[in-house]
N, CA and C atoms as an extended XYZ file, in Angstrom:
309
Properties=species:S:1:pos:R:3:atomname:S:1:resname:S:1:resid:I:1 pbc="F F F"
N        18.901       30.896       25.469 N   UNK     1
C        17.581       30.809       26.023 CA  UNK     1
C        16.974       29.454       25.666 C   UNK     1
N        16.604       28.473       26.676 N   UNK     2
C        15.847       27.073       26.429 CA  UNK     2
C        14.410       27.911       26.818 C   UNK     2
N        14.089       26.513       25.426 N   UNK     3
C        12.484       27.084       25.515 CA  UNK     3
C        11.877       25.747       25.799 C   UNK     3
N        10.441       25.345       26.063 N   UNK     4
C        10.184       24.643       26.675 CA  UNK     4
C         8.896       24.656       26.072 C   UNK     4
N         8.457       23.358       25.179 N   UNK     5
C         7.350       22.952       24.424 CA  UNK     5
C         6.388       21.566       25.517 C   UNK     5
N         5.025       22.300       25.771 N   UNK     6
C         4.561       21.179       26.495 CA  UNK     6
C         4.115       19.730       25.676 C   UNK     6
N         4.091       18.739       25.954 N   UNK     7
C         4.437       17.142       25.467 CA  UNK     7
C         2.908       17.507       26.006 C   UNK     7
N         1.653       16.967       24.959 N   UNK     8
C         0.445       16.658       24.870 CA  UNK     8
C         0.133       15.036       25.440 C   UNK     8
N        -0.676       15.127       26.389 N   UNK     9
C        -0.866       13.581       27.437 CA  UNK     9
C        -0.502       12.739       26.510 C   UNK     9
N        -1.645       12.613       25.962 N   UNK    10
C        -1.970       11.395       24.990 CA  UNK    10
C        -0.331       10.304       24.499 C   UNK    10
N         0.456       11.722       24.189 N   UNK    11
C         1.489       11.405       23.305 CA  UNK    11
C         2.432       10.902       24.448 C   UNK    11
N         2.423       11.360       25.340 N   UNK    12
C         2.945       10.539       26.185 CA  UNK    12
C         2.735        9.723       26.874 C   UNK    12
N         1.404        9.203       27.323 N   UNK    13
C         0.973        8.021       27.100 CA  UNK    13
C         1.284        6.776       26.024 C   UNK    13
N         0.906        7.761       25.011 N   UNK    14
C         1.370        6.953       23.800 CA  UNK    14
C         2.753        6.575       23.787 C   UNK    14
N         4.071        6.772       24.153 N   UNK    15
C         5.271        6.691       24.218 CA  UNK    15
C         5.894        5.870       25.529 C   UNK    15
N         5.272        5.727       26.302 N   UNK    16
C         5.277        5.166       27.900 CA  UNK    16
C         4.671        3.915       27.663 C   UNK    16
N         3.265        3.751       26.427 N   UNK    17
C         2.505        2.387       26.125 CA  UNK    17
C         3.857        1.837       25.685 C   UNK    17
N         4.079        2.859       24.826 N   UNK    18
C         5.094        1.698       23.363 CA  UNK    18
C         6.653        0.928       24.172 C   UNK    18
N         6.739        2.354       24.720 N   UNK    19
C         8.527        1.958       25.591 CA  UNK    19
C         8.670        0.986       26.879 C   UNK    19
N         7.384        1.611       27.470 N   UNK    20
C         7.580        0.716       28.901 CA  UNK    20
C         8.473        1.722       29.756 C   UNK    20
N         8.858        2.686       28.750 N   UNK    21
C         9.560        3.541       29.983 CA  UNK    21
C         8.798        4.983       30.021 C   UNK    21
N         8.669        5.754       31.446 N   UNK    22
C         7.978        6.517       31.924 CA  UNK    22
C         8.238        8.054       31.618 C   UNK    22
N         9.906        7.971       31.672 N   UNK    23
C        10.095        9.710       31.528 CA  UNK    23
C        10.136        9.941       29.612 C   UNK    23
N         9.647       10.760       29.553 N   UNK    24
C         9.609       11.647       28.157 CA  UNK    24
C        10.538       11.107       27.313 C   UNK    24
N        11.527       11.937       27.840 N   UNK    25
C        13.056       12.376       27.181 CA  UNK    25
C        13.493       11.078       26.691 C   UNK    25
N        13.668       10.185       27.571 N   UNK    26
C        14.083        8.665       26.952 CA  UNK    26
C        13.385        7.538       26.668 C   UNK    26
N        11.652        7.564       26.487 N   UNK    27
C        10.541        7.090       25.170 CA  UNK    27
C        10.806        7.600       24.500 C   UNK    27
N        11.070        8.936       24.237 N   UNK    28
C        11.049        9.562       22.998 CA  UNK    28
C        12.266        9.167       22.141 C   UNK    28
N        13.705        8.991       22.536 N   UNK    29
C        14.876        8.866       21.822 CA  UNK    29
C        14.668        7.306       21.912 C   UNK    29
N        13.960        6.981       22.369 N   UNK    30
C        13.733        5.284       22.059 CA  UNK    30
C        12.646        4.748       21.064 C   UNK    30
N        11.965        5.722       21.349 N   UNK    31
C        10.716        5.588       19.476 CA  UNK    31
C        11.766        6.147       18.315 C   UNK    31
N        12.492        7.439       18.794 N   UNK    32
C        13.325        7.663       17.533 CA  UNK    32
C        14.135        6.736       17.313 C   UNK    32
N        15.054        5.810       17.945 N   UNK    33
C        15.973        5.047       17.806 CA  UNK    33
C        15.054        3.613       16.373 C   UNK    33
N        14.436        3.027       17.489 N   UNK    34
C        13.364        2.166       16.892 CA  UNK    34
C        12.770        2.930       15.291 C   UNK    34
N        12.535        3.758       15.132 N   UNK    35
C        11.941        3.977       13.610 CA  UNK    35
C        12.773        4.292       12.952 C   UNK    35
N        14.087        4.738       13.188 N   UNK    36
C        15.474        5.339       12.263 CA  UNK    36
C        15.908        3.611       11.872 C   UNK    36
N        16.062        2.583       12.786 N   UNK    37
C        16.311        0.847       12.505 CA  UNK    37
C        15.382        0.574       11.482 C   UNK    37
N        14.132        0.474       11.814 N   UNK    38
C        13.048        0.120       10.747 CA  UNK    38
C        13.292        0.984        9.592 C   UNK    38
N        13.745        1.953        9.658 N   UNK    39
C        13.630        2.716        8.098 CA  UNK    39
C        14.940        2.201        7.821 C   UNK    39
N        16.090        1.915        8.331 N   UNK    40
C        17.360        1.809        7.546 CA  UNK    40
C        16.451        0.054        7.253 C   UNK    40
N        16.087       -0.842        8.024 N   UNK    41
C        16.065       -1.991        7.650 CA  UNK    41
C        15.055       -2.358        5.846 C   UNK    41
N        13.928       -0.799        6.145 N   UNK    42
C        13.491       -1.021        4.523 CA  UNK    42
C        14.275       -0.747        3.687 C   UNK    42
N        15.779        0.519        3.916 N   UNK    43
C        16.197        0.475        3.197 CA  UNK    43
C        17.309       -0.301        2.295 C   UNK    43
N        17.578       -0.922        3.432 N   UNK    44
C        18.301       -2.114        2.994 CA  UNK    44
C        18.067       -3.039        2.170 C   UNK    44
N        16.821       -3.526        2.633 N   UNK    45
C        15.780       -4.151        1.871 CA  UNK    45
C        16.203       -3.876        0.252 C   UNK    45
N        15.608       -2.798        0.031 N   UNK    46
C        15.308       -1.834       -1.051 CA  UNK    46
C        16.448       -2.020       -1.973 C   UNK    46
N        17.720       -1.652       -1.342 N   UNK    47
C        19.081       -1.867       -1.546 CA  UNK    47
C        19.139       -3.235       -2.538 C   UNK    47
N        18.831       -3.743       -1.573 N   UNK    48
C        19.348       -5.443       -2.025 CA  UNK    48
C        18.487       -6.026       -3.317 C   UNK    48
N        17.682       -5.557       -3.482 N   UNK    49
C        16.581       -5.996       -4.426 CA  UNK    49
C        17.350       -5.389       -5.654 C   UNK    49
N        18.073       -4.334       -5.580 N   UNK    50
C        18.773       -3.584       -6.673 CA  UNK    50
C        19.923       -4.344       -7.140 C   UNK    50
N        20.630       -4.677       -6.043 N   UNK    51
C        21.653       -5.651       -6.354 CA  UNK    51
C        21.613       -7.333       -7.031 C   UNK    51
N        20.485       -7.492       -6.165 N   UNK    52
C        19.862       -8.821       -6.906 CA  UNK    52
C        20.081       -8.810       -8.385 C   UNK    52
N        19.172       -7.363       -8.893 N   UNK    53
C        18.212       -7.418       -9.685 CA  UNK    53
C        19.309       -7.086      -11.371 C   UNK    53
N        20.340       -6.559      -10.720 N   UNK    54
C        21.514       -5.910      -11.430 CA  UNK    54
C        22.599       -6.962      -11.322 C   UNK    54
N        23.175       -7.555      -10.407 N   UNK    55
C        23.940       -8.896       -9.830 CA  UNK    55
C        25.078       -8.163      -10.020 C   UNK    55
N        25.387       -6.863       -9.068 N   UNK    56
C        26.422       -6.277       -8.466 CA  UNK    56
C        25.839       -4.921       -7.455 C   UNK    56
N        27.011       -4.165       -7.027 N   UNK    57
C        26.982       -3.569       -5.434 CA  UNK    57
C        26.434       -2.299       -6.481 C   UNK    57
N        26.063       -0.863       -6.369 N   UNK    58
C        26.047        0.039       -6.636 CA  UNK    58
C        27.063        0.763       -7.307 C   UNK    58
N        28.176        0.732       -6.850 N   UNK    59
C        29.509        1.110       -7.150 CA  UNK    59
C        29.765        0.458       -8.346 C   UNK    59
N        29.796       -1.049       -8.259 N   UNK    60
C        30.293       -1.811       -9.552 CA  UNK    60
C        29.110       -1.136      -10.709 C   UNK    60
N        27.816       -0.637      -10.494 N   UNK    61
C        26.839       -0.355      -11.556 CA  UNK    61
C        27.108        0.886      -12.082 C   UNK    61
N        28.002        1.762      -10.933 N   UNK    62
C        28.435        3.402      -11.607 CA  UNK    62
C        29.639        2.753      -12.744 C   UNK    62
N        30.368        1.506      -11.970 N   UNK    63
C        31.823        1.709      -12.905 CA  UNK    63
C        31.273        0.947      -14.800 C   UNK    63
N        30.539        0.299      -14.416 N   UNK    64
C        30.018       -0.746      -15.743 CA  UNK    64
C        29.238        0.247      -16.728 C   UNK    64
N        28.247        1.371      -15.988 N   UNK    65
C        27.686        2.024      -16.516 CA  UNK    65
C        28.819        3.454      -17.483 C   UNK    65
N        29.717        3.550      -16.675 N   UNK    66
C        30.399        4.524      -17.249 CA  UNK    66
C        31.311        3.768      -18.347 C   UNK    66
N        31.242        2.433      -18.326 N   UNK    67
C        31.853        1.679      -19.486 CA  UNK    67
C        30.540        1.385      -20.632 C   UNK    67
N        29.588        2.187      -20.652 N   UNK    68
C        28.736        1.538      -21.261 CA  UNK    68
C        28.052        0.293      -21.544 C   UNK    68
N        28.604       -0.600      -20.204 N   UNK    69
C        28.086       -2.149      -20.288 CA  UNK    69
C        26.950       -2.719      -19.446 C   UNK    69
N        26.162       -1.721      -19.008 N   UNK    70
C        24.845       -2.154      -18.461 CA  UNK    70
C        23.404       -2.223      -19.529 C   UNK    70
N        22.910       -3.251      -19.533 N   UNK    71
C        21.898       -3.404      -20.666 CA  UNK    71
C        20.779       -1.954      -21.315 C   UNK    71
N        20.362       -1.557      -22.071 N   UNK    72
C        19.562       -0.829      -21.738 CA  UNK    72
C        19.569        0.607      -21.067 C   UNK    72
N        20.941        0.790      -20.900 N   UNK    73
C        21.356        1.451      -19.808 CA  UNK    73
C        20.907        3.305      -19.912 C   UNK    73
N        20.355        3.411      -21.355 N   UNK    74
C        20.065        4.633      -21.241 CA  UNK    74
C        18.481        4.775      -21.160 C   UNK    74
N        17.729        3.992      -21.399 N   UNK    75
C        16.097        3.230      -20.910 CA  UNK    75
C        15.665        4.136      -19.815 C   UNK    75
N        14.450        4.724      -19.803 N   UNK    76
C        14.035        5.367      -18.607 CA  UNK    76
C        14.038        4.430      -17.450 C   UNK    76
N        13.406        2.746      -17.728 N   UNK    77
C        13.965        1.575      -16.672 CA  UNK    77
C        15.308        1.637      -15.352 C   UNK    77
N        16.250        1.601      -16.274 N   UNK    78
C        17.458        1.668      -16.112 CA  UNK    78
C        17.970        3.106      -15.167 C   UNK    78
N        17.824        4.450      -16.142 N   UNK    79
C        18.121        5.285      -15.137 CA  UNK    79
C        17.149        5.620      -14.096 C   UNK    79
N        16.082        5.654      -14.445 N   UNK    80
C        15.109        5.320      -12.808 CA  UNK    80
C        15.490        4.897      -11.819 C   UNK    80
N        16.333        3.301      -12.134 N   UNK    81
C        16.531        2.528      -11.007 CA  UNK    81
C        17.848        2.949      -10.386 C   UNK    81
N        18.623        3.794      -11.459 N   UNK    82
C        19.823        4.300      -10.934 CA  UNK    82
C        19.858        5.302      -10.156 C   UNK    82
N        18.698        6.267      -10.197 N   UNK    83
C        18.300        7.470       -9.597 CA  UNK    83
C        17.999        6.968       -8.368 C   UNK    83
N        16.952        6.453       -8.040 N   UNK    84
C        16.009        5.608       -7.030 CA  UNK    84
C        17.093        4.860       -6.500 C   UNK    84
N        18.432        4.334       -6.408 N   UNK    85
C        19.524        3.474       -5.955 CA  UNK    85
C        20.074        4.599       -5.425 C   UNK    85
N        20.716        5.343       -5.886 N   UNK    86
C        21.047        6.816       -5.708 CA  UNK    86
C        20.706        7.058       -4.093 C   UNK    86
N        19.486        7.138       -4.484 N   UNK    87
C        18.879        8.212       -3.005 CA  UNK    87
C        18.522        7.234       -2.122 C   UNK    87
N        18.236        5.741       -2.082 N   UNK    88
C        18.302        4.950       -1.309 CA  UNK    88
C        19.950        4.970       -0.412 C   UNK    88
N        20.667        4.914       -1.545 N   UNK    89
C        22.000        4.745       -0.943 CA  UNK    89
C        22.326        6.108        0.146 C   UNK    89
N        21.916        7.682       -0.426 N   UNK    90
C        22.078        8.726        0.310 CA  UNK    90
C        20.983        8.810        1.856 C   UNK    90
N        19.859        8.640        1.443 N   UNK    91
C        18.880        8.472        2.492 CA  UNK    91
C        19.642        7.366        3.598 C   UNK    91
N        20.206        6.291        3.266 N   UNK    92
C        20.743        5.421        4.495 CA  UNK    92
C        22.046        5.831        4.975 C   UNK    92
N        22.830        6.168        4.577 N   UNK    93
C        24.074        7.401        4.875 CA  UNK    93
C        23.864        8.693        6.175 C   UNK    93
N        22.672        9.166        5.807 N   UNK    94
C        22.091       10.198        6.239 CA  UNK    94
C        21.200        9.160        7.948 C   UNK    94
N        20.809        8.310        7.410 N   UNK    95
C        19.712        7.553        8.747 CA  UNK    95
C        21.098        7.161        9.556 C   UNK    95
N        22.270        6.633        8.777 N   UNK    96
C        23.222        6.298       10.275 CA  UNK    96
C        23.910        7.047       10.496 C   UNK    96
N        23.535        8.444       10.082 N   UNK    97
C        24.327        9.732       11.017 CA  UNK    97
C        23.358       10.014       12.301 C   UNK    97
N        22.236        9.982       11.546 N   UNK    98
C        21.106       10.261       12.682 CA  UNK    98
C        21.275        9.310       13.822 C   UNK    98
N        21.299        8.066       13.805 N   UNK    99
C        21.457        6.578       14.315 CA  UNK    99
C        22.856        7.247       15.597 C   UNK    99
N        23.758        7.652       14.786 N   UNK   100
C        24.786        8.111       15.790 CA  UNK   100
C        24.472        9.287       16.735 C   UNK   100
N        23.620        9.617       16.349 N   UNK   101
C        22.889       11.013       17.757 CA  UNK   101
C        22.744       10.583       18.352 C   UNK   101
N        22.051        8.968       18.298 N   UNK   102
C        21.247        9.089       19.478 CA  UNK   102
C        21.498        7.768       20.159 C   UNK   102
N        22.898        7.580       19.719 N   UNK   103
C        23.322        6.545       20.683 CA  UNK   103
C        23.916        6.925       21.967 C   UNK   103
C-alpha cells in the first residue's frame, strides 16, 4: 500500500526557489544531494584538523595509541579527540552510503 503525504506550498516553492527545478520528487533529491556534500565537506574539514593536529591518518593514531606512544594519551584531551575522530570518521561512512541512494 503507497501512501501519499501532501508537500505543503511553501516548501515547494521553497525547493523550486533553491533548485530551479519544478517537479517535487527531483528538488527534493537535489536539496538532499546538496546537504549530504556540505555535511560530508564539514566533515572532512573536521577530519583534517585531527590529522593536522596529531600529524597522522586515524588509523596510524589507533596503531601508536595501542603502542602507548601518543602524548598524553590517556588525558580526557586526548581521548575526547579520539572519541569525536571516531564518530566523525563513522558519521562520513554512513553520509556516503546515503550519497549512493541518491545517485
Amino acid at each position: 500500500m503507497i501512501t501519499t503525504t501532501p508537500v505543503p506550498k511553501v516548501a515547494l516553492k521553497a525547493l523550486t526557489e533553491l533548485t530551479g527545478e519544478p517537479r517535487f520528487e527531483v528538488a527534493l533529491l537535489m536539496t538532499l544531494n546538496d546537504a549530504v556534500e556540505h555535511r560530508l565537506e564539514k566533515i572532512n574539514a573536521e577530519i583534517l584538523d585531527y590529522e593536522q593536529q596529531y600529524g597522522m591518518s586515524f588509523e596510524k593514531f589507533q596503531e601508536q595509541g595501542e603502542k602507548e606512544n601518543i602524548p598524553n594519551q590517556f588525558s580526557y584531551e586526548v581521548e575526547n579527540d579520539y572519541l569525536e575522530w571516531d564518530g566523525l570518521l563513522s558519521r562520513k561512512e554512513k553520509l556516503e552510503s546515503i550519497l549512493q541512494w541518491l545517485i
